[in-house]
Every structure is written in structure tokens, then in C-alpha cells.
N, C-alpha and C positions, 0 to 999 in steps of 0.2 A: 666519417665526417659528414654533417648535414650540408641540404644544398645550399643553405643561408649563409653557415662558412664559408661554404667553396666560395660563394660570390661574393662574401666579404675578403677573403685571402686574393681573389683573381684583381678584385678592384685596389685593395695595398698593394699588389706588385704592380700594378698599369701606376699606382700615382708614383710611386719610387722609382720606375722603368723610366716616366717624362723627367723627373729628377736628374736622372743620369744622364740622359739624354741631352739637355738643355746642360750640362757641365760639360758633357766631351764635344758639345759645338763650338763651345769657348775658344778660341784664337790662341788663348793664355794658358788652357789648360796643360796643369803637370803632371809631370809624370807618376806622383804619388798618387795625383787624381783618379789615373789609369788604373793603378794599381791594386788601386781600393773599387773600383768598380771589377776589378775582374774576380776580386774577393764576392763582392755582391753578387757575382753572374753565378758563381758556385755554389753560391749558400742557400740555394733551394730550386727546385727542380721546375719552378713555374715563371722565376726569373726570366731565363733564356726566350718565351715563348711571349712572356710580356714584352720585353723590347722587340723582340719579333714584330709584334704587333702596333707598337708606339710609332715603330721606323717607317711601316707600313702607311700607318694613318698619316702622317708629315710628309712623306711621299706623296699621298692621294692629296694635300694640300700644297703641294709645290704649285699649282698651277693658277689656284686663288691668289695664293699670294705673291707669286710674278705680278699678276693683274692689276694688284692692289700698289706695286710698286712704279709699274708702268704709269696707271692713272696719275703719280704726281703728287698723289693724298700730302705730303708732307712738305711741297715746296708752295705756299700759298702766292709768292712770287718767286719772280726769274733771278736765278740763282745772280748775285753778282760777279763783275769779272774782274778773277784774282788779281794782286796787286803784288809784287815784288816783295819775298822776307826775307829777312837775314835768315841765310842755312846754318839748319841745327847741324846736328853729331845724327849720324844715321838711326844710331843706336835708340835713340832718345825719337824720333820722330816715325821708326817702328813700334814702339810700345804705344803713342801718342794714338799712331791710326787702329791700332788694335783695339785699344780702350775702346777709341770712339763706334769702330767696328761693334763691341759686345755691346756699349748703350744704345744703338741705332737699332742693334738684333730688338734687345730686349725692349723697347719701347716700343717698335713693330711687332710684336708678341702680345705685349699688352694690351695695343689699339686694338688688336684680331680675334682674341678673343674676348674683346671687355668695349666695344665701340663704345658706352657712351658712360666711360670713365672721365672723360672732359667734362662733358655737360653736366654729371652728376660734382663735378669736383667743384664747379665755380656756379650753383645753381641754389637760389634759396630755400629749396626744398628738394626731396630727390630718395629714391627708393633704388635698393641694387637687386638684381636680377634674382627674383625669389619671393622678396618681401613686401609688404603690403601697408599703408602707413595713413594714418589722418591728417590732414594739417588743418587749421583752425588759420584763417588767413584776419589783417588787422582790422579790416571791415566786420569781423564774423562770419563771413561764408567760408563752408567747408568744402575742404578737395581731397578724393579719397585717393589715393597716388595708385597704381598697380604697379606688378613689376618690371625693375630697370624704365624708372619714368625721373624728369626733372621740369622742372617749373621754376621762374623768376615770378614775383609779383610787383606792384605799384601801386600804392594806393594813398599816395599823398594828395593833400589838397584835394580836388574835387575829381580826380583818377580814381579807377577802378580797372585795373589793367592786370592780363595775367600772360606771360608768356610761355606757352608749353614746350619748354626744348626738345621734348624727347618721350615716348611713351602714351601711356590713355592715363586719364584722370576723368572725374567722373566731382560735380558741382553741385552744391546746394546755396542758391544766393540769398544771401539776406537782399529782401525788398526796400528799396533805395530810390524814389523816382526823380530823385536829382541827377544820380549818378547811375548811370549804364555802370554794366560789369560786360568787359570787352573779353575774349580768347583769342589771343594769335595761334596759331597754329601750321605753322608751314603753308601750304597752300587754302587752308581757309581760316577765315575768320568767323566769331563768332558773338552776340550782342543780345543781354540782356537785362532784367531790368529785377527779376527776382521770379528764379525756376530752379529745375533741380534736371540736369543733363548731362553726357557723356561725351568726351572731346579725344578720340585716337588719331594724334597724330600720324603713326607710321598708313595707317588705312585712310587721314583726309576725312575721315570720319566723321559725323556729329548725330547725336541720337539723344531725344526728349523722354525723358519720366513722364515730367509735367509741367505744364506753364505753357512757353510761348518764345520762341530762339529768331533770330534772323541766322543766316547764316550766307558767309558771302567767298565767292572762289578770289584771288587775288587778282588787287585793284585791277590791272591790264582788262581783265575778262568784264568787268561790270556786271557781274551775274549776284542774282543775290536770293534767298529762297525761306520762305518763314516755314518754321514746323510748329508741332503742338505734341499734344500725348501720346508717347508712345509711335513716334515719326522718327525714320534715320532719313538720312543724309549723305551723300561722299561724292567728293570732287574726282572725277576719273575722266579721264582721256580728253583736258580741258576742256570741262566742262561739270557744272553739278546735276548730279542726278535726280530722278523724282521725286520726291518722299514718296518712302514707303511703310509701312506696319510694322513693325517688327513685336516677337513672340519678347513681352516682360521679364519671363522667367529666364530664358536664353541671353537676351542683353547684358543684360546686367548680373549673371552667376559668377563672377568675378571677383565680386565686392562682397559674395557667401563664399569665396575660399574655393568656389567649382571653377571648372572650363567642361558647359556644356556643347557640342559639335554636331550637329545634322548634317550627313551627308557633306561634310566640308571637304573640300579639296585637299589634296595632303601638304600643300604650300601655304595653306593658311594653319596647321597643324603644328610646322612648325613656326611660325611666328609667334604662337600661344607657350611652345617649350620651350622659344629661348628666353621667355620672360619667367621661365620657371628654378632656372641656375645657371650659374656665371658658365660660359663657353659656348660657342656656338653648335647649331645642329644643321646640317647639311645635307640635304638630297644630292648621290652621288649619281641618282640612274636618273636622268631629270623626263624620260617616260613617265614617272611615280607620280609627278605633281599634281596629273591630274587625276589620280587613283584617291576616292572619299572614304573618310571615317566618319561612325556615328558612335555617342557616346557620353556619358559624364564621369569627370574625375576628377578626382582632388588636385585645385591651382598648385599645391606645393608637393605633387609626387610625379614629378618627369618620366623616373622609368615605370610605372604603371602603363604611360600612355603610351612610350614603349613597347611595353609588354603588349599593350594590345595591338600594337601595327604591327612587329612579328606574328601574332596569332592570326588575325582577321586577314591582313593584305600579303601574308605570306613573305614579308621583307625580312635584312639581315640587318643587324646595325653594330658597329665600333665604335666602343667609347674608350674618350680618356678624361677621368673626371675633372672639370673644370677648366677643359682644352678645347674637347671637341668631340661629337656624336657625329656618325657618319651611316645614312640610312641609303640604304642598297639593295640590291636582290643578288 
């Protein structure tokens, strides 16, 4: 068997192995349930090594996701305090906490490896972790979405208003000198009047093609910074940076299908892969982060870039497709 098999056979047993996995954690699960996985465990010889490995990677995630449970992420307020009920039949208020037990699992599953299945769910426009997409907004200016990106718009009456929830998007404004076209952005904002520029939220980001941007950190700071051609931008450590140059063909290779990297740090490395397939990717040895790649590779081929941080930085990595990649020495 070729090695293209093999790594097509290794990656069908890891997704059937989280399969399994995600069934015998069930509260509910039966015993037929059981019984047909240990059928599964026998029925080929790579089985056993794949959950081996599944068990492994959820292990190396127990401790993220304590984290994630301590922070509170899911009580936006203070729980209320209970009221007196008529008691059920035991029986019936076991299966009650189990249920809610499995949908609590499985919606903290979801959020963890998919965070911005919310935003992309209630957002007027919105790209999931891979794909790449135009939008044509009611003004005529285009927003070219990257991936796992969402954006609301407004553009009623004399508005020209765009909110970035989540993700880079990248603008071409129809010229309008009545109407500014605004960017929210998390920590900055962004105002113009007709240009063609690039808005990354998760980096605070903003970087000019061409025209002419304000660009301002939030109200509290009063900071505010105009660029031009070929000028980035980002709001760090409260406060906006200088403009700087940046190289055209590197900015913006995102929008040709690339993710070019100089010398990046390998923490900005993965922020580029997780926009490249649903699940997260994780530095386990967090020495690595500041270990750099240089490089171009295609926006839609993850394990290439992979491939290359085993070969060049000498790392390990564990995947389970569409769960979680786990980079390590």
C-alpha cells in the first residue's frame, strides 16, 4: 500500500476513533453501544492505535478546557437563586440531568472547536473556516470575507456602517462624499470615504491598498492615526502603532488563495491554519512560539504547512480532523 493510503486509512480510523469516542462519553450510552465499538476495536489493526491516540489528544485538552469552563464563557450573568419545585420521581429527574448533562457536553464541544459558530450564525455575511467569499454590500462596495470571518452591515438612510464580528475582510468603497463608510472593529475603528483596505480584527489591524483611512483605537483612548498606500496600522498594548510600509504582495496574498510568512513567529502561524479548517491548532510546548517560519502555501492546504514545520522546525503534530491539531516536539 502507498504512503497516500496509509494516510488516507490512518486519518478514517482518527475520524471513526473521535466517533466512538464522543458515544462512550454519553451518560446514556448502551450497552449495544459498547458492544458494537468493541466489534469496531477488532475489525482492523489500526483501530486500537487510533483511539490510542484520540484518548491521548482529549487528555492533552483536559486542561484548556477546565479553563474555558472556570472562565464562566457560558453564564453571561449570575446564575439565579433556585426556587422551590414540586419533586419529580427520581427516576425521571436522572435521565432529565443526563440529557442536560450530554447537551452542555456537546455545545462545549462545539464552541471549542468552531468559536465563532455564533457570530457566523446571526451575521449578515459570514465565511466558515476554509473558504473565501465576495460580498457585494447595498451601497456597492465590496468585502472580500477570509476564513471563519462574519460581518453585519447598515446602510440605511444616510449610514454606511459595517461591523466586523470576527475575522479579516478586506474593502473596496464606492466613493460617496456624503456618506463616510465606518468599520467597527473590536478595538479599532475605522473611516472612509472611498479606498480600497484591509480590516483584521483578531490582529486590531488595518492596512491601506490605496486612498486614505483614519483609523482610531476605542473612544476611552482618543487616539486616532490616518494612513495611505500601502500603510498598516494595529492597536497593541493600548495604544496605535506607527504606520508602517508594508511589502503589497505579502499583505494581501490571502485574497490569491496564498498565506505568504517571513520569518513569522510560529504563533502567528497558527492563526493563519486555524482559518484554514474547522478545529483548532494548538502549541503544546509553548517554547515553539517564538520558533519562525518562512514560506508560501496555498490558503486552502493546512497539512502542507504542516508538513513544513515538521521538516524545517523539527516539531511533532496530532491530528484529529476537524477537532484539533496538536504541535509539539
Amino acid at each position: 500500500m502507498n504512503t497516500a493510503s496509509n494516510n488516507d486509512d490512518r486519518q478514517r480510523a482518527l475520524q471513526e476513533a473521535t466517533e466512538w469516542f464522543v458515544r462512550l462519553n454519553n451518560p446514556l450510552v448502551s450497552d449495544e453501544t459498547r458492544r458494537a465499538y468493541q466489534i469496531w476495536l477488532r475489525a482492523d489493526a489500526t483501530h486500537p492505535a487510533a483511539m490510542q491516540d484520540v484518548s491521548e489528544l482529549w487528555g492533552a485538552l483536559d486542561q484548556p478546557a477546565a479553563q474555558l469552563a472556570a472562565s464562566g464563557w457560558h453564564r453571561d450573568t449570575p446564575a439565579p437563586i433556585p426556587t422551590p419545585r414540586p419533586r419529580r420521581p427520581a427516576k425521571i429527574g436522572v435521565k432529565f440531568a443526563a440529557a442536560s448533562a450530554v447537551l452542555t457536553l456537546v455545545a462545549a464541544i462545539l464552541m471549542w472547536r468552531d468559536p465563532g459558530i455564533i457570530d457566523r450564525a446571526f451575521a449578515d455575511a459570514a465565511t466558515r473556516p476554509g473558504e473565501r467569499r465576495d460580498v457585494r454590500l447595498a451601497d456597492g462596495s465590496l468585502a472580500v470575507l477570509d476564513g471563519d470571518t462574519a460581518l453585519n452591515s447598515d446602510m440605511a438612510g444616510g449610514r454606511r456602517v459595517v461591523t466586523l464580528l470576527r475575522g479579516r475582510a478586506w474593502f473596496d468603497v464606492v466613493a460617496d462624499s456624503a456618506r463616510p463608510f465606518t468599520v467597527h472593529a473590536g478595538q479599532v475603528d475605522v473611516q472612509v470615504r472611498g479606498t480600497a483596505f484591509e480590516v483584521d480584527r483578531d490582529a486590531a489591524a488595518v492596512t491601506v491598498e490605496h486612498g486614505r483611512v483614519a483609523v482610531s483605537g476605542p473612544p476611552t483612548t482618543d487616539l486616532e492615526v490616518d494612513l495611505t498606500d500601502w500603510q498598516r496600522v494595529a492597536f497593541q498594548n493600548g495604544r496605535l502603532s506607527t504606520p508602517a510600509a508594508i511589502e503589497p504582495d505579502q499583505a494581501f496574498a490571502w485574497r490569491r488563495g496564498l498565506i505568504i510568512v517571513d520569518r513569522a513567529p510560529l504563533s502567528q502561524v497558527v492563526k493563519e491554519l486555524d482559518k484554514m479548517a474547522p478545529g483548532h491548532v494548538l502549541i503544546v510546548d509553548r517554547q515553539l512560539e517564538r520558533t519562525t517560519l518562512s514560506g508560501t502555501f496555498r490558503a486552502d492546504d493546512q497539512e502542507t504547512v504542516l508538513e513544513a514545520l515538521r521538516a524545517t522546525l523539527g516539531v511533532r503534530t496530532l491530528s484529529v480532523p476537524g477537532v484539533a491539531t496538536l504541535i509539539y516536539r
